[in-house]
Wavefront OBJ file of the C-alpha trace (Angstrom):
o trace
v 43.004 145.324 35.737
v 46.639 146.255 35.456
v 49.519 144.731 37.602
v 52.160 147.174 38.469
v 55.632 146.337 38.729
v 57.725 148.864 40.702
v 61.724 147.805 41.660
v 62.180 147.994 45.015
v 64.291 151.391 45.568
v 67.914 150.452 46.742
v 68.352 153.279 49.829
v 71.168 156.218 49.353
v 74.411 155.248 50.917
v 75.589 158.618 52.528
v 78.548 157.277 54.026
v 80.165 156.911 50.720
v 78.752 159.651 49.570
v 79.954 161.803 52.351
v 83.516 160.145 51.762
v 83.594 160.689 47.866
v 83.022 164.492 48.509
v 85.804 164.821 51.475
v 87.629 163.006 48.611
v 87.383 165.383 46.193
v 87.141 168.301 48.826
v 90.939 167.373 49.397
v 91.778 166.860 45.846
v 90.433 170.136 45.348
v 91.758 171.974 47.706
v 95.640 170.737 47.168
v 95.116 171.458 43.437
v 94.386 174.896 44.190
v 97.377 175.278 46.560
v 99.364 173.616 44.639
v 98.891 175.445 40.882
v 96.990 178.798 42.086
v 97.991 180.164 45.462
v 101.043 182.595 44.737
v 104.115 181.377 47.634
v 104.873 184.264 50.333
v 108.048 185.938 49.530
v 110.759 185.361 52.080
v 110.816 188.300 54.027
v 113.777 187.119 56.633
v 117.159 189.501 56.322
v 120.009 187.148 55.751
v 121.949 186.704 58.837
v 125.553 188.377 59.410
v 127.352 184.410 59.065
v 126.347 184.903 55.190
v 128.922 187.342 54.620
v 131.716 185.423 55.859
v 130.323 182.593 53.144
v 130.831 185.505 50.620
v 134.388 185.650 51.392
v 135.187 182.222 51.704
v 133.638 181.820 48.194
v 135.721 184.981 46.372
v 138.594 182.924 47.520
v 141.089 181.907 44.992
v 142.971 178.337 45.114
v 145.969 177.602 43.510
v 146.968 173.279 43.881
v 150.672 174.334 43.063
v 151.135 176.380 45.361
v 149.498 173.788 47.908
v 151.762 171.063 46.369
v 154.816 173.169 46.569
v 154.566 174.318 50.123
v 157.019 172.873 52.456
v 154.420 171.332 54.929
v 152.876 169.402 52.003
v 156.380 168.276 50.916
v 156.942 167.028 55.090
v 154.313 164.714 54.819
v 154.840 161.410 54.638
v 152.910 158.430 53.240
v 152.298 155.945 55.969
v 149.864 153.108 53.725
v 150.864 151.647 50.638
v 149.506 152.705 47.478
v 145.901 151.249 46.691
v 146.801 148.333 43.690
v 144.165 148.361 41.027
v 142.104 145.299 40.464
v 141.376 143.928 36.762
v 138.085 143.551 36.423
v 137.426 141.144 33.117
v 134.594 142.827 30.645
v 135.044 145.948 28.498
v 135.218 149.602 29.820
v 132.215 150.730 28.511
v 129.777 147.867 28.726
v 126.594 150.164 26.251
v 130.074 150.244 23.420
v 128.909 148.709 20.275
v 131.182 145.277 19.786
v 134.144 146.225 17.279
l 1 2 3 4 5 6 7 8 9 10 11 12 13 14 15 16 17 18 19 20 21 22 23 24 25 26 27 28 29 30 31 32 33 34 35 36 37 38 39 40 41 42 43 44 45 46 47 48 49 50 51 52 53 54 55 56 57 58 59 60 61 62 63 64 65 66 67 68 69 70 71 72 73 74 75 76 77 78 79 80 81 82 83 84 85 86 87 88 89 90 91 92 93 94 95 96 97 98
């Protein structure tokens, strides 16, 4: 006479199982979005306000001719100038010590 052993079999969790594939459902699916679905192409005409950006930008400035104007020259300075504070260490803190 034999005695047989058997393990009592542990039953299949299908909750986790049904969360580990909606897991990887979503990993899969925003990997594929991300690396192999081409983008749509734009497909809106830029609006008429983009041209007057196009001029603005072609414009040329000139600072002495700003600084030399008369209504720059008017101007007056009503605060005093800003004093600089000495701050003790070295300018450039990563400089090797001399």
């Amino acid at each position: 006479m034999a005695i047989v052993i058997e393990e009592e079999k542990k039953p299949v969790n299908w909750f986790a199982m049904i969360i580990v594939f909606i897991i990887l459902g979503i990993i899969g699916s925003g990997s594929y979005i991300l690396f192999f679905k081409k983008p749509e192409l734009i497909e809106v005409v830029a609006p008429s306000q983009l041209q007057e950006i196009d001029r603005i930008s072609a414009l040329t400035f000139d600072p002495a001719s700003v600084i030399d104007s008369p209504a720059f020259k008017s101007l007056r300075q009503y605060a005093s100038e800003i004093l600089q504070v000495q701050i003790p260490g070295r300018d450039n803190p990563f400089a090797p010590i001399e």
